[in-house]
C-alpha positions as CSV (number, residue, x, y, z in Angstrom):
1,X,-14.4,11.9,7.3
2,X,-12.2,14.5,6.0
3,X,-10.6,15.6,9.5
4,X,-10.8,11.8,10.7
5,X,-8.3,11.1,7.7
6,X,-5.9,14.0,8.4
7,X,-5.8,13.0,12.2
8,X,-5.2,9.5,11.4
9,X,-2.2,10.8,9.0
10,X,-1.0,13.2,11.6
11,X,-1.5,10.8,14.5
12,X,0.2,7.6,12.7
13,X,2.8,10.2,10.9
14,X,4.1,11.0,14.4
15,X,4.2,7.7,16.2
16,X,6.3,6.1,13.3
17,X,8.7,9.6,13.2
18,X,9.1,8.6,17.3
19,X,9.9,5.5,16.8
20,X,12.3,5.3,13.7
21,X,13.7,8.1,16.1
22,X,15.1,6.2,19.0
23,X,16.2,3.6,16.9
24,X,19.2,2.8,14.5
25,X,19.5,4.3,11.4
26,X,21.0,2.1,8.0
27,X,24.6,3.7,7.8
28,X,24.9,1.7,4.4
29,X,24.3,4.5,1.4
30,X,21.8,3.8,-1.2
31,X,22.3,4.0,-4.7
32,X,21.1,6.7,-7.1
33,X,18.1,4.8,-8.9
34,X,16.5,3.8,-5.3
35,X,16.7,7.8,-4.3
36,X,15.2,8.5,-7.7
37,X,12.4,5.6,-7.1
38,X,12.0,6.7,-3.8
39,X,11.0,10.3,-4.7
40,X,9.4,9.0,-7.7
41,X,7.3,7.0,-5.2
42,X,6.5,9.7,-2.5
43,X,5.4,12.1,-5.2
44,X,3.2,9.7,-6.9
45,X,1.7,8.4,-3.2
46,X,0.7,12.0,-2.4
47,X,-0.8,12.7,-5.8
48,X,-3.0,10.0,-5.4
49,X,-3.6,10.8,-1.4
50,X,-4.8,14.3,-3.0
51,X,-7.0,13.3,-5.4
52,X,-8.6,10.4,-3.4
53,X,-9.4,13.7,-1.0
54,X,-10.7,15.8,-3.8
55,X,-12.9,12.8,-5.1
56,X,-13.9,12.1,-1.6
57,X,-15.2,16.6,-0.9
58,X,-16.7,16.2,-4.6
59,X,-18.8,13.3,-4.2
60,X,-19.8,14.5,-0.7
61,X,-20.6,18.0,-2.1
62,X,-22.5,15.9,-5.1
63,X,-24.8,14.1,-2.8
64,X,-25.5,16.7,-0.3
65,X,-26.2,19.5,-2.3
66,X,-27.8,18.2,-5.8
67,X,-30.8,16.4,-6.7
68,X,-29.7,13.3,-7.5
69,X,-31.7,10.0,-8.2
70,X,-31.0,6.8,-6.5
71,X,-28.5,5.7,-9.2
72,X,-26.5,8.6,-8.6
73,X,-26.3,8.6,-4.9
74,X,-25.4,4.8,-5.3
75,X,-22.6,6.0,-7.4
76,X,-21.3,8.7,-5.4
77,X,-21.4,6.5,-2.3
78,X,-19.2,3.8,-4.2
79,X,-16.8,6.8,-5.0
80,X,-16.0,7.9,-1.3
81,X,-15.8,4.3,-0.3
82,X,-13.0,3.6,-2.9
83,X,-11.4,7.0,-2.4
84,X,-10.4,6.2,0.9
85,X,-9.7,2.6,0.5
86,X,-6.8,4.6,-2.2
87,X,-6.3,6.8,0.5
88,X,-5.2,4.7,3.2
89,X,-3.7,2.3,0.7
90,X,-1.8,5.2,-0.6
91,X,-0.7,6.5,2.9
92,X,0.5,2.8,3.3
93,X,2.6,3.4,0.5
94,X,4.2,6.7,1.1
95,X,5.1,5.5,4.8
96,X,6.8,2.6,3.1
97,X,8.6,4.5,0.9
98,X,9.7,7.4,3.5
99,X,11.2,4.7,6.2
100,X,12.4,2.0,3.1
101,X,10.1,-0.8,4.7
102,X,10.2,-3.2,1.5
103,X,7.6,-5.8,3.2
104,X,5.0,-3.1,3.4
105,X,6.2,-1.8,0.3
106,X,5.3,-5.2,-1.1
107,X,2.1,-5.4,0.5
108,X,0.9,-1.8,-0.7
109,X,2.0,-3.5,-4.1
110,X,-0.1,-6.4,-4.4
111,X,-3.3,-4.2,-2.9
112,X,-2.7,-1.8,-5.7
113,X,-2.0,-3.7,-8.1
114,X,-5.7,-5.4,-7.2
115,X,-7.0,-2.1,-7.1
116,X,-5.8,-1.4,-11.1
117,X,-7.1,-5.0,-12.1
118,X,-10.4,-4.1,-10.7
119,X,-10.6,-0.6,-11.6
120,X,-9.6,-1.9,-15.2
121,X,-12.0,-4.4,-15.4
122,X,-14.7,-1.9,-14.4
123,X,-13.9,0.5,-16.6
124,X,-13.7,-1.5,-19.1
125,X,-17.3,-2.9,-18.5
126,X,-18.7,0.6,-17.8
127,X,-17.3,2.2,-21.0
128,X,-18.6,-0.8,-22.6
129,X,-22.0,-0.7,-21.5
130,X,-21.9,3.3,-22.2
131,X,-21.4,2.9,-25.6
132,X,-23.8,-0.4,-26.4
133,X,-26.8,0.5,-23.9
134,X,-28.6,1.8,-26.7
135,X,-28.3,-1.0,-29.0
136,X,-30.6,-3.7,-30.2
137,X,-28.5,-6.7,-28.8
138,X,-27.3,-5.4,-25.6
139,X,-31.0,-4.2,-24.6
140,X,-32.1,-7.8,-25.8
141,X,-29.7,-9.3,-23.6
142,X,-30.5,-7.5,-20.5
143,X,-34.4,-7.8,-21.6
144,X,-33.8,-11.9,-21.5
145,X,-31.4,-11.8,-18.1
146,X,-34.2,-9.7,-16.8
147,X,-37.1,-11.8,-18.0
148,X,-35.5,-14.9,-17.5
149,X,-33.3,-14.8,-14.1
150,X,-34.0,-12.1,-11.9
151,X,-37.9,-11.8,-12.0
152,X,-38.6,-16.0,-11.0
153,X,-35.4,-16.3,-9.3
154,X,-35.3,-12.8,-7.0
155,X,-39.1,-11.3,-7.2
156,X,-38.5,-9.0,-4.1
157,X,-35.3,-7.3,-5.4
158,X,-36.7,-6.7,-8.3
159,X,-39.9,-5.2,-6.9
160,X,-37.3,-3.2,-4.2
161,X,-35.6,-2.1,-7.3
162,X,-38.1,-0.7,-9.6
163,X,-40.0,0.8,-6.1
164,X,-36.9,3.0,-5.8
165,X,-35.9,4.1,-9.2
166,X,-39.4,4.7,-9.9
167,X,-39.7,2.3,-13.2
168,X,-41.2,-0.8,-13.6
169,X,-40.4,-3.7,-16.4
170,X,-37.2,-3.2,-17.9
171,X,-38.9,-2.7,-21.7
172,X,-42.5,-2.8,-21.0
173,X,-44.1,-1.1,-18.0
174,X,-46.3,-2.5,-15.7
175,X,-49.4,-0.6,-17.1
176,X,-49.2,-3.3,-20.3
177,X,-50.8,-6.0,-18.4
178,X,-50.3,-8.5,-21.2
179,X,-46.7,-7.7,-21.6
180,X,-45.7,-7.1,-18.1
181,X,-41.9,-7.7,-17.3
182,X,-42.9,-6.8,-13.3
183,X,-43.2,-9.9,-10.4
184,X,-46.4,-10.7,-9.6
185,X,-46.7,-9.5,-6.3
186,X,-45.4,-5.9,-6.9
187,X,-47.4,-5.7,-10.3
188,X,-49.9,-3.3,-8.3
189,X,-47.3,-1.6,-6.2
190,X,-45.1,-0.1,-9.1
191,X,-47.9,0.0,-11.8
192,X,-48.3,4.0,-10.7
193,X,-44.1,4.2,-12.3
194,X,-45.3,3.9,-16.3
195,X,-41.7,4.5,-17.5
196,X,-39.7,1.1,-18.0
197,X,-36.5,1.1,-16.6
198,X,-34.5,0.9,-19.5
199,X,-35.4,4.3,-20.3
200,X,-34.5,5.4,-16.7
201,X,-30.8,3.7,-16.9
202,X,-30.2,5.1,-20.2
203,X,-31.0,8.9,-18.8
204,X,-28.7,8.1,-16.0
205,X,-26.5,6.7,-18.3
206,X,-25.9,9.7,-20.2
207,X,-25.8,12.0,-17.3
208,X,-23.0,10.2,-15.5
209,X,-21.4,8.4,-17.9
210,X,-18.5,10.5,-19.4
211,X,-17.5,12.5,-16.0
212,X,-17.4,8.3,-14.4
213,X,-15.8,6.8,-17.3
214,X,-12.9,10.3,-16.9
215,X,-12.6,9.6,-13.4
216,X,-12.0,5.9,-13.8
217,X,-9.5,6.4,-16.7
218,X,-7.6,8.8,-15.0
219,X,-7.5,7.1,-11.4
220,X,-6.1,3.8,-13.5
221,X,-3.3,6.1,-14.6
222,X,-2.6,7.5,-11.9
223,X,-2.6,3.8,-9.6
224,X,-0.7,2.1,-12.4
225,X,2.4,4.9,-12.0
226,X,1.9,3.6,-8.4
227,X,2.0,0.2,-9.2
228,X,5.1,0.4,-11.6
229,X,7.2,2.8,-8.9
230,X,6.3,0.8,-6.2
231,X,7.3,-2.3,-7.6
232,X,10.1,-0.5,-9.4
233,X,11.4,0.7,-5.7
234,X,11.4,-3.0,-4.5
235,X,13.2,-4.2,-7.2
236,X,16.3,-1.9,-6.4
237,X,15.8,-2.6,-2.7
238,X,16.3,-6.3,-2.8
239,X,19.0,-5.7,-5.1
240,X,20.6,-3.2,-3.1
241,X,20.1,-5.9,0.1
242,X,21.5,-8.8,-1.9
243,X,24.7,-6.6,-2.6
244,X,25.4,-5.4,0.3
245,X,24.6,-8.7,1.9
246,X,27.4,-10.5,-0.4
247,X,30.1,-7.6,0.1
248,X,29.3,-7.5,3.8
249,X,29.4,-11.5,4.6
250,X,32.4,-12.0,2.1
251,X,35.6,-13.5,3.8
252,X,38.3,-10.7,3.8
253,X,41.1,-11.7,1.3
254,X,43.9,-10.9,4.0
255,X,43.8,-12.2,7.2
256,X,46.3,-11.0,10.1
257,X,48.2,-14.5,11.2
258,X,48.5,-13.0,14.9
259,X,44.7,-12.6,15.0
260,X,42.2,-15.0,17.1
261,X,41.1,-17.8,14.8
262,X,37.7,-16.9,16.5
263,X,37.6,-13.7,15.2
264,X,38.2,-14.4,11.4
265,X,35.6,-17.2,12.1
266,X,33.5,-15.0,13.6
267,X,30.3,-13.3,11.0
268,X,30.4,-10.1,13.1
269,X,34.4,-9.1,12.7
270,X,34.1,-10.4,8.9
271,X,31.0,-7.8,8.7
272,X,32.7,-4.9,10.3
273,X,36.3,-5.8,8.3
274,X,34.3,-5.7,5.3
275,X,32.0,-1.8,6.3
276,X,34.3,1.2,4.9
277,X,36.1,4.1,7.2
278,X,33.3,6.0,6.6
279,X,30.4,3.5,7.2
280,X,32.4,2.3,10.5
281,X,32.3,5.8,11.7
282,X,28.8,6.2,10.5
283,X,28.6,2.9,12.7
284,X,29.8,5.0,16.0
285,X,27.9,7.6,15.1
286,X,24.3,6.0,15.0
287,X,25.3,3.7,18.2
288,X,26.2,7.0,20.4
289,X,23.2,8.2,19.0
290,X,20.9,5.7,20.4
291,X,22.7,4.6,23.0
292,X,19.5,4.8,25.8
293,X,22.3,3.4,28.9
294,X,24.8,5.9,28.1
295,X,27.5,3.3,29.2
296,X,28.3,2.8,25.4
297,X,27.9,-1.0,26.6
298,X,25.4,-3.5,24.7
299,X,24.2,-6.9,25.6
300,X,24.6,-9.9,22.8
301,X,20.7,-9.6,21.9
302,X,21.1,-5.4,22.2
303,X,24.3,-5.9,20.1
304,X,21.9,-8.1,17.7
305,X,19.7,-5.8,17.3
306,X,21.4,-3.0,16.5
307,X,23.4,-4.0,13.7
308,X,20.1,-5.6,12.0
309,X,19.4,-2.5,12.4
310,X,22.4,-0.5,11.1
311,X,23.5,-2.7,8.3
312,X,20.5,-4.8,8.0
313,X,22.4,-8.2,8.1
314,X,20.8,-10.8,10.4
315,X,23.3,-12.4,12.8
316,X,22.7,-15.3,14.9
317,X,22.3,-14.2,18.6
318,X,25.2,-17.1,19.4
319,X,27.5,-15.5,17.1
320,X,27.2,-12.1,18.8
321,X,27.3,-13.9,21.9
322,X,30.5,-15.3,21.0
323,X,31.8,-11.6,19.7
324,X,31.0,-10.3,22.9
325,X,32.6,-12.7,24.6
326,X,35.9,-12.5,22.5
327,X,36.2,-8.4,23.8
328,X,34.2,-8.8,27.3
329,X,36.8,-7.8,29.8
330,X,34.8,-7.4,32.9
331,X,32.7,-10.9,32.2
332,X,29.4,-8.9,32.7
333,X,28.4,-10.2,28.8
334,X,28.7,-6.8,27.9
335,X,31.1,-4.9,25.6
336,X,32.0,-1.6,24.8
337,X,30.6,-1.0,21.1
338,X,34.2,1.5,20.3
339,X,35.8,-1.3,21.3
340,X,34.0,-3.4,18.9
341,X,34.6,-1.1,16.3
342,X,38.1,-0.8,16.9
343,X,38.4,-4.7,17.9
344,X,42.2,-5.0,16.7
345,X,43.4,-2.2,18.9
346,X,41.3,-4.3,21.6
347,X,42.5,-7.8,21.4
348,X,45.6,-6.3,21.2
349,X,45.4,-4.9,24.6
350,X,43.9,-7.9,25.8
């Protein structure tokens, strides 16, 4: 399971490093709280990869190597299944954080912060049953639920159940035939297992409670520092988008008179008039870089692309089309993406 998991990181580590690759990187810098999230985040995410691996070699070491009773083994078997549920959940995360994906981001979110509720809730039930198994009232209240629900309502769990813990009645064992708290049919079956099975969950109980009740408190911890960084690094995300969107698609203040009326109309222009020197060069930069033609030429829906890409603003594929168009000398739909950059010195020599 171990080496499956480590392939699977290796394997899905390397297809996404291909792809982010090839294409266009954000040229747009990020603040300083989203770098500090973001490395918050990652070392968080491989903290919890870690000790879902160290859970996961424990509980297999556990169950292969003690004695354990059925309880235990159902515990332990619980344990690996939810250490690599947080495994992959966590991966999910760190991925997110390492490329800036906020939509898986988001996603990771909402799982974890499932897995905290749940892992709260139980817990919370666990350490309460820990601490009240041995009293009066809660043993009443299991006697009745026992007595009262499961024996006329589910006969053959309960007589799978006591088969293989060993116990029979949950008070009063199947030997007291005028007490007996065993089904019918399995009265003969489990009336060699004279211990009731209170006494068998309290036993087990008190051998696993306090290392289960540490592991759950600190795996809630540890989750809920994922929770808060991962929704934390969201937050400053969509803020980040939501100001870069507004300075980028703002209408610059001056306008040349002798420019086209079609280019001050035009999204595209307003975007790049609005980018720095240094993020227009950046611009160049990440466009030579992935230029796969090596014309330095790009197509309305390549030109589309990229610069979601680059400066994550969405335009409308007929307003590059029509940018295109405005610095397309040859009529091919093509255009030269230095020429785009440097569109006054263009429709100037046009």
């Amino acid at each position: 399971m171990i080496i499956v998991g480590l392939a699977i990181f290796i394997v899905g580590w390397f297809l996404l490093a291909q792809f982010t690759s090839k294409a266009a990187h954000e040229v747009i810098a990020y603040p300083p709280a989203i770098k500090y999230a973001r490395l918050a985040m990652l070392v968080v995410a491989i903290v919890v990869m870690l000790l879902s691996v160290g859970l996961i070699l424990a509980c297999i070491w556990a169950y292969m190597y003690n004695d354990n009773s059925s309880f235990q083994e159902g515990i332990f078997l619980a344990a690996i299944v939810l250490a690599a549920i947080i495994y992959v959940i966590s991966y999910i995360s760190f991925t997110a954080t390492y490329f800036r994906n906020m939509w898986m981001l988001a996603v990771s979110g909402v799982v974890l912060t499932l897995l905290v509720i749940i892992m709260m809730v139980f817990a919370g039930l666990w350490l309460y049953v820990g601490y009240n198994i041995k009293t009066q009232e809660m043993q009443d209240r299991i006697t009745d639920y026992w007595v009262d629900e499961l024996v006329p309502k589910h006969p053959k769990s309960v007589c799978s159940l006591q088969s293989k813990l060993e116990c029979s009645g949950y008070t009063a064992s199947c030997h007291n035939k005028l007490h007996s708290q065993c089904p019918v049919n399995c009265e003969y079956t489990n009336s060699r297992h004279p211990n009731p099975c209170v006494n068998m969950f309290i036993h087990e109980q008190e051998k696993v409670f306090r290392p289960v009740g540490i592991a759950c408190i600190v795996l809630t911890v540890v989750l809920y520092l994922a929770v808060f960084t991962t929704w934390a690094l969201c937050c400053f995300l969509r803020r980040h988008k939501q100001r870069t969107h507004r300075r980028l698609r703002a209408r610059p203040l001056a306008a040349d008179p002798d420019e086209d009326p079609a280019v001050q109309r035009n999204p595209a222009f307003a975007l790049l008039q609005n980018l720095t020197e240094e993020e227009r060069r950046g611009l160049l930069r990440e466009f030579e870089r992935t230029d796969k033609g090596g014309d330095g030429k790009l197509t309305a829906p390549e030109f589309q692309r990229f610069m979601r890409r680059a400066t994550g603003e969405k335009l409308t594929l007929g307003e590059c089309r029509e940018a295109v168009g405005l610095l397309d000398r040859q009529g091919d739909g093509r255009v030269a993406f230095a020429e785009f950059v440097n569109y006054r010195a263009a429709a100037q020599a046009r």
